[in-house]
N, C-alpha and C positions, 0 to 999 in steps of 0.2 A: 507428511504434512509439515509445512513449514511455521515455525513459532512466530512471533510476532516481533521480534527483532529480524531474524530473515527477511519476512516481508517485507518490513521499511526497508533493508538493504537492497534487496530485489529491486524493489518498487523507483528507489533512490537511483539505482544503476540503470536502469529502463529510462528513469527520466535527464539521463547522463550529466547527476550533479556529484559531489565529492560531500564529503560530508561538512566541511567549512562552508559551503553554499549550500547546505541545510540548516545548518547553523545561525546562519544569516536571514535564514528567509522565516527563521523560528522562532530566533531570540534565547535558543538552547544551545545549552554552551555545547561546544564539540566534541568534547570527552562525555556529556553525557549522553551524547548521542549515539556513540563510541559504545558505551556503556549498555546502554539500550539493544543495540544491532546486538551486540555481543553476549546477551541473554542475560548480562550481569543485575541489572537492574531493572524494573518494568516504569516505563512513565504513569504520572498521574494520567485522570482525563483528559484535564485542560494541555497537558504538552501533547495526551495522543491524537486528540483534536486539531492542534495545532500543526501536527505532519501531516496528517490527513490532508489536510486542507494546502500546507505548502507541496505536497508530492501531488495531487489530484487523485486523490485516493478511493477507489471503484464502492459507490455505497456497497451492500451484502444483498440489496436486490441489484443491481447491475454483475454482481459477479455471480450469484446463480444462476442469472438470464443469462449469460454467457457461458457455464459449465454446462448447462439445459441445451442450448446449440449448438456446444461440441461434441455433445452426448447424442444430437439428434432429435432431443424431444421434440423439441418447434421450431420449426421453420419462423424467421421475422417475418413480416408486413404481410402477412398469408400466402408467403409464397407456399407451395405444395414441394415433399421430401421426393416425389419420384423425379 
């Protein structure tokens, strides 16, 4: 399972920014952000709100609905699994 620094790193590299246009898009400086990826420090709410929102960050029902369909549980819009 990936920590929460991982994730923004992942998430950040998915969305092919660097972490100086994370920074930017945040208003966190780049060493904290550095800081954060790097499990050193954990952000408040408001700054991990604030990546969320600058990476497009999958709410916790969109990414169960998505582990749920890789798993197979449901099929979308009623398609049938056979």
């Amino acid at each position: 399972m990936l920590n929460l620094g991982n994730r923004i790193k992942k998430l950040r590299a998915l969305r092919d920014m660097n972490q100086d246009q994370l920074s930017l898009a945040t208003g966190i400086d780049r060493s904290k952000i550095s800081r954060i990826e790097g499990g050193y420090v954990t952000p408040t709410e408001a700054e991990l709100a604030t990546i969320k929102s600058a990476l497009g960050w999958p709410s916790e029902e969109a990414i169960a609905a998505a582990l749920a369909l890789l798993a197979g549980e449901k099929q979308p819009c009623g398609e049938s699994a056979e």
